[in-house]
C-alpha positions in Angstrom: 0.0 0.0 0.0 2.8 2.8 0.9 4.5 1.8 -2.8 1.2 2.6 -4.4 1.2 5.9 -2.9 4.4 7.2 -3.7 3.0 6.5 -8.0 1.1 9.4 -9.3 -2.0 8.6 -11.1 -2.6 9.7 -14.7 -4.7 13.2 -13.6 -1.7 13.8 -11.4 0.2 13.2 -14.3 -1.7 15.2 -16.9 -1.9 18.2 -14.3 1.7 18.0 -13.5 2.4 18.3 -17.5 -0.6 21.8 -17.9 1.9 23.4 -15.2 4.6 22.6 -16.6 4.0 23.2 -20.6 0.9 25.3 -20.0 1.4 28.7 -18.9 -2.0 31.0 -18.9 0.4 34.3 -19.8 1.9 33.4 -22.9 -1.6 33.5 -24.7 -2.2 37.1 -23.8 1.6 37.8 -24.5 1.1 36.5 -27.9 -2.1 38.3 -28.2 -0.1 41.8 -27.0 2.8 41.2 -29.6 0.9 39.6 -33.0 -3.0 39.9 -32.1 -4.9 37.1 -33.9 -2.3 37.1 -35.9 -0.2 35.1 -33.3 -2.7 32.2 -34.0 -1.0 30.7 -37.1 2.4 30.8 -35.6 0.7 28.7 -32.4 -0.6 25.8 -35.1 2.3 25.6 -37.0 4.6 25.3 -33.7 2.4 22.8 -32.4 1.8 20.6 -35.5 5.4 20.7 -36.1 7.6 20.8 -32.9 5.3 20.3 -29.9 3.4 17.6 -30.9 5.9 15.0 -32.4 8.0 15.8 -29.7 5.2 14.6 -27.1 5.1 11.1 -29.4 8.7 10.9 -28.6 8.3 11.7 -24.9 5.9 9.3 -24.6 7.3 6.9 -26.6 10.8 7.1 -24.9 8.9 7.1 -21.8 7.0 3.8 -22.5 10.3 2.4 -23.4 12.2 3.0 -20.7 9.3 3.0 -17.9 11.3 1.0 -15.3 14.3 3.4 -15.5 15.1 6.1 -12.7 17.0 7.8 -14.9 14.6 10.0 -17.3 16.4 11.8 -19.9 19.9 11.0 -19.2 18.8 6.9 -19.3 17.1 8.0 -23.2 20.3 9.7 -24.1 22.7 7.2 -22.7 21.6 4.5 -24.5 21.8 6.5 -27.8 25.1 8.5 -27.7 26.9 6.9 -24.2 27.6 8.3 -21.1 29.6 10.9 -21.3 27.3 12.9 -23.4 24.4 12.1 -22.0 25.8 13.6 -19.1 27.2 16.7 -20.8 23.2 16.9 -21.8 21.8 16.7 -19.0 23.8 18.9 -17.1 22.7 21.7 -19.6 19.4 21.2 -19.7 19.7 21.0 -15.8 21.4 24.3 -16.0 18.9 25.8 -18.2 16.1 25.6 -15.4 18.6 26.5 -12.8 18.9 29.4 -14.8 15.2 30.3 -15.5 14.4 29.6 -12.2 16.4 32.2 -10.6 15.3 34.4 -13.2 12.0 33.9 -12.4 12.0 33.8 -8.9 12.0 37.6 -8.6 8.7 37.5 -10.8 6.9 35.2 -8.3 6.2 38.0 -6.9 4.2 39.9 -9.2 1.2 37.7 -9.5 1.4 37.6 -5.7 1.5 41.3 -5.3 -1.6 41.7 -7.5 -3.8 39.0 -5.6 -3.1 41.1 -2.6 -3.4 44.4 -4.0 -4.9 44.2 -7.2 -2.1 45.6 -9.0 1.5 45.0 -8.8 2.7 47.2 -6.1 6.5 45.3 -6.1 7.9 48.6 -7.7 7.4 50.5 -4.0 7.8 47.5 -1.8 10.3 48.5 1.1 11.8 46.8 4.5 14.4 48.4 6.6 15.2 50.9 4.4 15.9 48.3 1.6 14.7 49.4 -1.8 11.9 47.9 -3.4 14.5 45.8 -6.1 16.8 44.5 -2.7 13.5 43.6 -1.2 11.9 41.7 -3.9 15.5 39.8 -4.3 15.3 38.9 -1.0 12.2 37.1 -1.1 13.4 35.7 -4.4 15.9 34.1 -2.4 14.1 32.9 0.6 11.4 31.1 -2.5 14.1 29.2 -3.5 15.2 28.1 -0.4 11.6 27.0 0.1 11.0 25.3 -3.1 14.6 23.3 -2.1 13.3 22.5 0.8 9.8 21.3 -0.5 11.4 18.9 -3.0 13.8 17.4 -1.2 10.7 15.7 0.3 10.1 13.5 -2.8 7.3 13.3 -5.5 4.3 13.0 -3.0 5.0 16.3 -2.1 5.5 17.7 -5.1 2.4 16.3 -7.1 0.1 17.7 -4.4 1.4 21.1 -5.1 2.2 20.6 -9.0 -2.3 19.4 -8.8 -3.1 22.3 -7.1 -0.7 24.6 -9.7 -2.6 22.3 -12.7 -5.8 23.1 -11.4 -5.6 26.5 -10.7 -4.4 27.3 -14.6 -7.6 25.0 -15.9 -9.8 27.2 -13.7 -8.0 30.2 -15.3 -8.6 28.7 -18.6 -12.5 27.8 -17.9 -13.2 31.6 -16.8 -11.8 33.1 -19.6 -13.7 30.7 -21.7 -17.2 30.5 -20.0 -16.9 34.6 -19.3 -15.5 35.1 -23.2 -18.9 33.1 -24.5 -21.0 35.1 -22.5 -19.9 38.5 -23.4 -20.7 37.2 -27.0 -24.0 36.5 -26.3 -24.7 39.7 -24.1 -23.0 41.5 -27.3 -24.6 39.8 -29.7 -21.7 38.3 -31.1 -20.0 40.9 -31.3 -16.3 40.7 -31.1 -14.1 43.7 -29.4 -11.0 43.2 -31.9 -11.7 42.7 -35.6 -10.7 38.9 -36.7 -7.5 39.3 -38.8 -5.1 36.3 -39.0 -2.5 37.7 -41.4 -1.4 41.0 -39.9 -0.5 42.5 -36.5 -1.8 45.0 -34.9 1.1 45.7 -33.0 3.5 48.5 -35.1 6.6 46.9 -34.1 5.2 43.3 -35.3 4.0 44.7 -38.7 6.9 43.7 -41.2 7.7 40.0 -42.6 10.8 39.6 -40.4 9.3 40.9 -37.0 6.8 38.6 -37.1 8.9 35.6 -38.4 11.1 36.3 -35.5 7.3 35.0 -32.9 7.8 32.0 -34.2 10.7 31.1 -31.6 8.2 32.9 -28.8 5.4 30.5 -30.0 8.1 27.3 -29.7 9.2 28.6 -26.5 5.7 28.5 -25.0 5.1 24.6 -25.7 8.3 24.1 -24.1 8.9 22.3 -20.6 7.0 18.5 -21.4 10.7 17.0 -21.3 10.4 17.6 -17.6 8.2 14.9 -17.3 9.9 12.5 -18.6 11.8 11.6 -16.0 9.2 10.7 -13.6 8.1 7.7 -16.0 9.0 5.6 -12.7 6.9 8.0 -10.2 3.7 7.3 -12.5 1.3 4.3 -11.9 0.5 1.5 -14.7 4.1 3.5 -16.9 3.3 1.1 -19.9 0.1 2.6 -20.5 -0.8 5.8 -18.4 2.5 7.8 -19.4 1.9 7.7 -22.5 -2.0 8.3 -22.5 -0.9 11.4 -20.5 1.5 13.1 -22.4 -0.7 13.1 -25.8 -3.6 13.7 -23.6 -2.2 16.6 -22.4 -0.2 17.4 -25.9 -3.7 18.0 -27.7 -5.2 19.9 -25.3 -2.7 22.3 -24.7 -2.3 23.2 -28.5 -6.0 23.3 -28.7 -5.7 25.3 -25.9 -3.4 28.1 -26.4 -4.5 28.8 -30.3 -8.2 29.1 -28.9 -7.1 31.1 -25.6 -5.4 33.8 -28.4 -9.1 34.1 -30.3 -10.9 34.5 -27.0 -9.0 37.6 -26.0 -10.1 39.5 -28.7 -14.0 38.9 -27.6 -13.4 41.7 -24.6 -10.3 43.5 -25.6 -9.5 46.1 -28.5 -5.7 46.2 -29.0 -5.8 49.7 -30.0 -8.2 51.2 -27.1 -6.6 48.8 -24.1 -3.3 47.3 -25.1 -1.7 50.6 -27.6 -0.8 52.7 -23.9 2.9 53.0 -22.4 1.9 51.4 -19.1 0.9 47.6 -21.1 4.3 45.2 -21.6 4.3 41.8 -21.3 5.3 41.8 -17.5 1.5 43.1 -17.0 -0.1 42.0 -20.0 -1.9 38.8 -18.6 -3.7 41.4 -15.6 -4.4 44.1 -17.6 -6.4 41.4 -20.2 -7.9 39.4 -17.1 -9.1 42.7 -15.7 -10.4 44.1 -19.6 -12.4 40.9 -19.3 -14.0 41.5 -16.2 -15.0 45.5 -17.1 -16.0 44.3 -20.6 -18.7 41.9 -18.8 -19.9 44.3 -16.0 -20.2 46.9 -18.9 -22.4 44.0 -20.9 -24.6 43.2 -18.1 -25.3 47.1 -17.9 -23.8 47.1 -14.3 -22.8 50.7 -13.5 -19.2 51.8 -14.6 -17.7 51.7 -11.0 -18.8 48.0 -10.5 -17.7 47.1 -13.4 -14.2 48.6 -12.2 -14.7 46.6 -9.1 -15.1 43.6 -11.2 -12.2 44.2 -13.5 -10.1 44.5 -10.3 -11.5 40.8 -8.6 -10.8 39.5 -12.1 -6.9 40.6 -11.9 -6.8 39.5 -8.2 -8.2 36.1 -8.9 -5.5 35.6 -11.8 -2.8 36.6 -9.2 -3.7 34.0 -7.0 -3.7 31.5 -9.7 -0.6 32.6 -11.2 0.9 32.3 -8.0 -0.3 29.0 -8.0 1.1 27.9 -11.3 4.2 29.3 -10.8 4.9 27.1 -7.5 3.7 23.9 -9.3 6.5 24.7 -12.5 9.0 25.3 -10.1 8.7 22.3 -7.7 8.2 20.1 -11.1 11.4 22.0 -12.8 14.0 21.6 -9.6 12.8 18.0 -8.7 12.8 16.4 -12.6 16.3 17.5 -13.9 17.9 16.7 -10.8 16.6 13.6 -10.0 17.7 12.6 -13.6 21.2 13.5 -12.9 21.6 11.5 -9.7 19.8 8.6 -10.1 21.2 8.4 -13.5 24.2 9.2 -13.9 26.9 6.4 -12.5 29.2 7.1 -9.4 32.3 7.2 -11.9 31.1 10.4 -13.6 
């Protein structure tokens, strides 16, 4: 019975993959840089690079389901291991390196589910500035996320769910909010539908918007993560696999459908055109468009609708918060445990 709990099921696997692949910002990022335009770039990168590289996840993982090593047990059966070594040290390094990058940003999300706007910029303690303060708690969130995964998978699944969860509900508001601002509107859709061009100047010519097509590749990235918990996941053979495509299809569903619902409540050029929009607020300043738009289309008066704009940003704060937990417990445990458990004592 205590083996059988330390396995994740496959909904704790398919949540675990949503917050790690998944994240709710970079549709309204691509929806600030390339409007509907952004769309095309999202098939294309998922037809072509996300997908098949899911098949080979899963198939790799099916595989090699018994070993502990993930990635570097792929590789060092392919090209030995000395390179498979070099490789996973990289990719190790990679995360170690968004992740402290990152950590500082935690913050932001966090800031706006308390305030309803991200106050970080004036955040002060003992005459620290708001930028050594904010470090700071970068710092002390990495501690905790060390600290957290040493623990083991049970530990981190619960929080990874909870992360998964949390950016599903995301998705399911803008969705069920998005559909009935189109019916209150009459179908009606804030931005006009234009696939080919951006509405975004600095996105207009042929080699700007060539250029997304590495942000749209970026966004499906982080699925590899997974793939070294093939011996964490109950029934490998057949769940892992079921999973990863599972979760594959609905996230490039996802994100090319999230892009055409922001442009039910939001006009680029009346909300997004203004100084104070860039892509480190972009995913409030939509959430909290959304929730104005549907006050305004239920006739509420402007000020609740305000109100209601503000709960909207506050609510994706949380859940942001959330999300960003679950990626970093997944991101510190999966590379890491791949390097020790892999790699052999003589390397």
């Amino acid at each position: 019975m205590s083996h059988s709990l330390k396995k994740m099921t496959l909904t704790g696997l398919i949540l675990m993959i949503f917050t790690s692949v998944f994240g709710f910002a970079n549709s309204p990022s691509a929806f600030y840089l390339m409007g509907y335009s952004a769309t095309p770039f999202y098939i294309v990168s998922a037809l072509f690079f996300f997908i098949p590289f899911a098949l080979m996840m899963a198939e790799m993982g099916s595989a090699y389901r018994k070993e502990e090593g993930g990635i570097y047990s792929w590789m060092n059966n392919s090209v030995g291991p000395r390179y498979a070594f070099i490789g996973t040290f990289m990719w190790f390094s990679s995360y170690v390196v968004w992740m402290v990058s990152t950590a500082a940003k935690v913050w932001v999300p966090f800031s706006t589910f308390l305030f309803g706007a991200d106050k970080t910029q004036v955040w002060s303690l003992a005459g620290l500035s708001s930028t050594q303060v904010v470090g700071i708690l970068a710092v002390c969130w990495m501690v905790v996320v060390t600290l957290v995964a040493s623990k083991g998978i049970n530990k981190i699944a619960r929080i990874t769910a909870v992360g998964g969860i949390s950016v599903m509900c995301l998705n399911l508001v803008l969705l069920l909010v998005s559909i009935a601002i189109l019916c209150l509107n009459g179908g009606h859709f804030a931005q006009e539908v234009n696939f080919v061009s951006s509405p975004n100047p600095g996105y207009q010519s042929g080699l700007a918007m060539l250029s997304f097509v590495v942000f749209a590749i970026f966004a499906y990235g982080g699925i590899e993560a997974v793939g070294g918990l093939v011996d964490k996941t109950e029934n490998p053979e057949k769940n892992f696999a079921k999973g990863i495509i599972f979760a594959a299809i609905v996230i490039s569903i996802g994100y090319s459908l999230a892009i055409f619902l922001w442009g039910v409540s939001t006009n680029w050029q009346q909300v997004l055109s203004n100084n104070t929009t860039n892509l480190g607020n972009i995913t409030y300043v939509l959430m909290k468009s959304l929730g104005v738009t549907l006050g305004n289309a239920m006739d509420l008066a402007p000020e609740t609708s305000a109100t209601l704009g503000i709960w909207f940003a506050r609510i994706t704060g949380l859940s942001m918060f959330l999300a960003y937990t679950g990626a970093f417990f997944t991101l510190i445990y999966s590379p890491l445990k791949a390097i020790i458990q892999g790699t052999p004592k003589a390397l």
